[in-house]
C-alpha positions as CSV (number, residue, x, y, z in Angstrom):
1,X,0.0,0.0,0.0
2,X,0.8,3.4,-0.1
3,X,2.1,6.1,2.0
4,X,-0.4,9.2,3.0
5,X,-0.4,11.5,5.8
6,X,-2.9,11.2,8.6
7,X,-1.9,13.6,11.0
8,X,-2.5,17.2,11.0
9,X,-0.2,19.8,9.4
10,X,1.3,22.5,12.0
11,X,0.9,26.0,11.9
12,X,4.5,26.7,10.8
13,X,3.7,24.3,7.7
14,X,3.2,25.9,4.5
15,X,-0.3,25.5,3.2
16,X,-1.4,23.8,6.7
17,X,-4.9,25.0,6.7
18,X,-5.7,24.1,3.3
19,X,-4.0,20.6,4.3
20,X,-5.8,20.2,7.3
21,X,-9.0,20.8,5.6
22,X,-8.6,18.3,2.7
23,X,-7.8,15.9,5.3
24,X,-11.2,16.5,7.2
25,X,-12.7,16.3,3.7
26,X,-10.9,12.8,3.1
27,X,-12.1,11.6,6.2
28,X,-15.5,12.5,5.8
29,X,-15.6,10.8,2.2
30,X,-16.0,14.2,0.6
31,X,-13.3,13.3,-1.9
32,X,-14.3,16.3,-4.3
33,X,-13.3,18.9,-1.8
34,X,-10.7,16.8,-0.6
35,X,-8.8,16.8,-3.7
36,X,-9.6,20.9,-4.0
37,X,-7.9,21.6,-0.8
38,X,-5.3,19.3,-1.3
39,X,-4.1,20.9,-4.6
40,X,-4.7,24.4,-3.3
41,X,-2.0,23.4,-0.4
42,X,0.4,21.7,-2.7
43,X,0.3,25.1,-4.4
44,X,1.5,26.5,-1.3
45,X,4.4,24.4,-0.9
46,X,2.8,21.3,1.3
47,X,4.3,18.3,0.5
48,X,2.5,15.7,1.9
49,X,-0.8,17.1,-0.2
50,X,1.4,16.0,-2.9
51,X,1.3,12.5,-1.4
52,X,-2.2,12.6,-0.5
53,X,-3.3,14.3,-3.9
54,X,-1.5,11.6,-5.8
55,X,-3.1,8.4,-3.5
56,X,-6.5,9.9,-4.2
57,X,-5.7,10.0,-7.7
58,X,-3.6,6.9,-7.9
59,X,-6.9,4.3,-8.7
60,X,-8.4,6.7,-11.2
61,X,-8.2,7.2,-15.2
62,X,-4.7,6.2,-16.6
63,X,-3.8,10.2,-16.8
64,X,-5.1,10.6,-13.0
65,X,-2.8,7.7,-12.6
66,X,-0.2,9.7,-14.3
67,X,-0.7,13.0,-12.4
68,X,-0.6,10.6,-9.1
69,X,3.2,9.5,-10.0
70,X,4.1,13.1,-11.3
71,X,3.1,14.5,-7.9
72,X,5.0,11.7,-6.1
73,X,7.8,12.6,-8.1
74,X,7.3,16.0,-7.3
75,X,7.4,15.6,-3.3
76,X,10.3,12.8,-4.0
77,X,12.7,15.2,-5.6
78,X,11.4,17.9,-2.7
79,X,13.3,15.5,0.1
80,X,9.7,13.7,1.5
81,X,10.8,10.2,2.7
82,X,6.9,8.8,1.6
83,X,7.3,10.3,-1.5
84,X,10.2,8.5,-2.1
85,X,8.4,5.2,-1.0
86,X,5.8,5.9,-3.1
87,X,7.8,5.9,-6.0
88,X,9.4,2.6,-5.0
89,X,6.3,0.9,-4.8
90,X,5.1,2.3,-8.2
91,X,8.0,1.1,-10.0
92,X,8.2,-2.0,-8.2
93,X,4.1,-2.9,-8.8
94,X,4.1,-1.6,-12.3
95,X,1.0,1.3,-11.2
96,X,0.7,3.0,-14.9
97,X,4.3,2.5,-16.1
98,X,6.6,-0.4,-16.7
99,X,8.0,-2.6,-13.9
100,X,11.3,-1.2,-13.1
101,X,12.4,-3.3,-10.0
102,X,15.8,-1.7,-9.8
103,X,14.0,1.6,-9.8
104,X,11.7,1.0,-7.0
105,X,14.7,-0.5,-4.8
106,X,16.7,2.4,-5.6
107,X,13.8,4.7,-4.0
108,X,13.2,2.7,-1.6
109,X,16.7,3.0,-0.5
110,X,16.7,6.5,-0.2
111,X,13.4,6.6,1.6
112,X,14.5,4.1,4.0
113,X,17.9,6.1,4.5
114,X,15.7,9.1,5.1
115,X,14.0,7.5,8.2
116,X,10.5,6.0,6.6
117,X,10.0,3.1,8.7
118,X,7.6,1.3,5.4
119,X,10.6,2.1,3.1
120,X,13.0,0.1,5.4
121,X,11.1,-2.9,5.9
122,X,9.9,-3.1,1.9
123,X,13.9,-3.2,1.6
124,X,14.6,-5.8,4.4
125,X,11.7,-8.1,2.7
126,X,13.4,-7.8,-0.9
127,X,17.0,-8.3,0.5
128,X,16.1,-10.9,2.9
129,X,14.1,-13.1,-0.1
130,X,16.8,-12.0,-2.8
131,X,13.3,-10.2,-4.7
132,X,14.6,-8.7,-7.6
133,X,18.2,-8.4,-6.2
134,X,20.7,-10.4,-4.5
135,X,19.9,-11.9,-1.2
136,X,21.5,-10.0,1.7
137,X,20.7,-11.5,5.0
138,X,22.8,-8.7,7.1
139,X,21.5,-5.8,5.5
140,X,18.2,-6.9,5.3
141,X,18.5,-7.5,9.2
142,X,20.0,-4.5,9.5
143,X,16.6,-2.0,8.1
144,X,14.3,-5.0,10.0
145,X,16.0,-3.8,12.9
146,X,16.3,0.3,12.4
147,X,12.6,-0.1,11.6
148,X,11.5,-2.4,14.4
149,X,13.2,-0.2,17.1
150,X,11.7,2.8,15.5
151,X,8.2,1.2,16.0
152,X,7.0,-1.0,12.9
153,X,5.1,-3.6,13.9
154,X,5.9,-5.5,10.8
155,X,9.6,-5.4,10.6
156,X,9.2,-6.3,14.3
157,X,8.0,-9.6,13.2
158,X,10.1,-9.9,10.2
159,X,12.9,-9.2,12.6
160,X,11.8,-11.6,14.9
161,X,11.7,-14.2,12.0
162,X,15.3,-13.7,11.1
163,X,16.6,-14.3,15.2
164,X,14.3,-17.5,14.9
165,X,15.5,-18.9,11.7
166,X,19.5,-17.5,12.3
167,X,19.3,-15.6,9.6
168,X,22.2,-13.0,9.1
169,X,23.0,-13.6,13.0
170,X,23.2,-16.4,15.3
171,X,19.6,-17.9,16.4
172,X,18.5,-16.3,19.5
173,X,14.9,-17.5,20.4
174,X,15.2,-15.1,23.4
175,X,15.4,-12.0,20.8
176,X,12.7,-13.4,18.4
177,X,10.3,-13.7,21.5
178,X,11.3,-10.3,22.4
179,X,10.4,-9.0,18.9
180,X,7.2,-11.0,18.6
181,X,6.3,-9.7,22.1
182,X,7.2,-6.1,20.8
183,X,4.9,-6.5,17.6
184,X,1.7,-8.2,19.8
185,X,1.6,-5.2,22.1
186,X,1.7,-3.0,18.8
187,X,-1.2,-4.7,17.8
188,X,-0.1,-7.1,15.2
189,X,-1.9,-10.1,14.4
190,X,1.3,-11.5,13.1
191,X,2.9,-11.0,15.8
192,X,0.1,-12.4,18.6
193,X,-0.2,-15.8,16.5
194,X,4.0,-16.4,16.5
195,X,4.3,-15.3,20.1
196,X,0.8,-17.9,21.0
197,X,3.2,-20.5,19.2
198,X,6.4,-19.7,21.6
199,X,4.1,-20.0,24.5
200,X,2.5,-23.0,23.7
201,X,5.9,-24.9,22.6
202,X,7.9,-23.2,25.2
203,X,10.5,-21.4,23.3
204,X,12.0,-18.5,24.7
205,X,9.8,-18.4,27.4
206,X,8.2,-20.8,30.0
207,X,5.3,-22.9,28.4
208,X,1.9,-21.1,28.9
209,X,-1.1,-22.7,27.6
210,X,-3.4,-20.2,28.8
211,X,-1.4,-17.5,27.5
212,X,-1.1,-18.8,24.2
213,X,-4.5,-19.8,23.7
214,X,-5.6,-15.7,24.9
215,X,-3.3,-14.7,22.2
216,X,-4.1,-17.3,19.6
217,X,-7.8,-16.1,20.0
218,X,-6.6,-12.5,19.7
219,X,-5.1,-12.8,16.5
220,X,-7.9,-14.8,15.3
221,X,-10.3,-12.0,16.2
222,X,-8.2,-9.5,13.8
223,X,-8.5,-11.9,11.3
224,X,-5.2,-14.0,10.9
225,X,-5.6,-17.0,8.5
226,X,-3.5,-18.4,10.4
227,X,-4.9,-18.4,13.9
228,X,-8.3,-19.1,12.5
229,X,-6.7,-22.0,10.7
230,X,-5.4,-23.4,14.2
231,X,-8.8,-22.9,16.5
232,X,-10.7,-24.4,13.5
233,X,-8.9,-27.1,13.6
234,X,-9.6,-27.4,17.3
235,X,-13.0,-27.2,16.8
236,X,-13.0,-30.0,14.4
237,X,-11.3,-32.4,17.0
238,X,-13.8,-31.7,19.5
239,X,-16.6,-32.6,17.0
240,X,-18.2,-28.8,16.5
241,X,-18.3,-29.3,12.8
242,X,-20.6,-26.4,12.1
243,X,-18.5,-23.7,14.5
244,X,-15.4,-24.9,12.8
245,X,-16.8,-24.7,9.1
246,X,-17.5,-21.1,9.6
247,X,-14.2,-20.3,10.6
248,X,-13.0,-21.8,7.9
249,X,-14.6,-19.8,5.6
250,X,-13.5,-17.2,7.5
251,X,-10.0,-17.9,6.7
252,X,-11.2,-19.1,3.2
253,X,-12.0,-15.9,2.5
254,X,-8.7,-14.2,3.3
255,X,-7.3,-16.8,0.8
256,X,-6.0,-19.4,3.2
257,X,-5.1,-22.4,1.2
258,X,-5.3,-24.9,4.3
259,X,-8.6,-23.3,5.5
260,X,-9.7,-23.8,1.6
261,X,-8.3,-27.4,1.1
262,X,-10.0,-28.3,4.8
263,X,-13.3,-26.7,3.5
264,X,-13.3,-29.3,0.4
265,X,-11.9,-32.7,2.6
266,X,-15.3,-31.6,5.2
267,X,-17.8,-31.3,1.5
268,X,-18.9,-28.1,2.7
269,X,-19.1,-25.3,0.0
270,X,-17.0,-22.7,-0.5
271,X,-17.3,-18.8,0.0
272,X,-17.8,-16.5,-2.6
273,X,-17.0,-12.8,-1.8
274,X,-14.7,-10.3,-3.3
275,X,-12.8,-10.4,-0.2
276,X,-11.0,-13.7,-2.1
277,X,-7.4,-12.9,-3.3
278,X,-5.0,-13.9,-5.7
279,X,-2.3,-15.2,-3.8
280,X,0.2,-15.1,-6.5
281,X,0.5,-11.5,-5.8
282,X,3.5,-10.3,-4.6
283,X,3.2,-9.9,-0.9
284,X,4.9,-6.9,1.4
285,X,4.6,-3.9,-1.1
């Protein structure tokens, strides 16, 4: 996804009234006057309603979808870290021009050397995976970590991952629950679901069934595949075939392959929504 701003502009912003009004606009689905105040600030000087203008525009007409990347350009070359990112993700996705993976890493470097926590954990996926470029455990740790201390729920995870798997350091299951722990409080489903499997195994921590079966639930309420997968499955063992069908659909839904597979194997049908997804889309941009 996309950077925007959500916060505020302050008074000593250029254009922060005109700003702060498109973004009351935006959030009241008045996307008409949204986009008016958001390109009367740019004319003042506002960078970020250059980012905001262009994400309004971005799923439009091909030349709204042009303007979009021109004004991400625009705030780019102006020094704004989510412009940068923006143009990384543009470039990497293909949104209206050709896929230029070497492009979007190169602006994704510089936003992630400019501080934009997103940036830096879009680079640590592609150099962790080797997407597009060579595989580069350390540096890919590296952004996980600038990025996870700064906050990021996800590269808190990711980070977590790479302690857990040894992965440009030396495996420390102390530091991955640590992380995991970091990105649960933060909120992240992700997060709740690995740290409900270090509790219930044991690793890292003392073995807490009851801990890991509050958490498990947790993620499952935000709507991890994952989780849902698991409870379902528990469910099914204790014989509550129709409570664990639904879940699976649930998970289905979100385009859970073991929730879809266990959905045929039980003969029950399967959910049609638009909430399906492709899953050979490129995940983490």
């Amino acid at each position: 996804m996309l950077d925007r701003y959500v916060d505020p502009a302050e008074p000593d912003e250029k254009g922060h009234e005109a700003f702060n009004k498109a973004l009351d606009a935006e959030n009241e689905g008045n996307i008409n006057d949204a986009e008016r105040f958001y390109r009367i600030a740019a004319e003042q000087g506002n960078l970020k309603a250059l980012v905001n203008l262009g994400t309004l525009l971005i799923d439009g007409t091909d030349a709204q979808k042009k303007e979009a990347i021109s004004l991400f350009l625009h705030a780019a070359n102006a020094g704004d870290a989510s412009g940068m990112r923006n143009m990384g993700y543009v470039h990497v996705i293909g949104v209206n021009i050709p896929v230029n993976k070497k492009e979007g890493i190169r602006w994704y470097t510089m936003a992630a050397e400019k501080g934009n926590v997103r940036a830096q954990c879009n680079l640590a996926v592609i150099l962790r995976h080797g997407k597009y470029t060579q595989r580069n455990y350390a540096e890919a740790l590296k952004w996980n970590q600038i990025s996870a201390e700064a906050g990021y729920s996800r590269s808190q995870v990711n980070l977590a991952q790479m302690y857990m798997n040894g992965e440009g350091t030396e495996k420390d299951v102390s530091k991955a629950f640590y992380w995991y722990n970091e990105a649960a409080n933060n909120g992240s489903p992700r997060g709740m679901y690995n740290l409900s499997m270090m509790y219930a195994k044991g690793e890292g921590t003392p073995a807490d069934p009851e801990k890991a079966a509050e958490l498990l639930k947790a993620a499952a309420a935000k709507g991890y595949p994952k989780a849902i997968y698991v409870i379902g499955e528990t469910l099914l063992a204790e014989g509550k075939i129709n409570e664990a069908a639904e879940l699976f659909r649930s998970g289905a839904l979100k385009g859970d392959q073991r929730c879809i597979d266990t959905l045929a194997s039980m003969g029950s049908p399967m959910p049609v929504h638009a909430e399906m997804i492709d899953r050979k889309i490129v995940q983490g941009f």
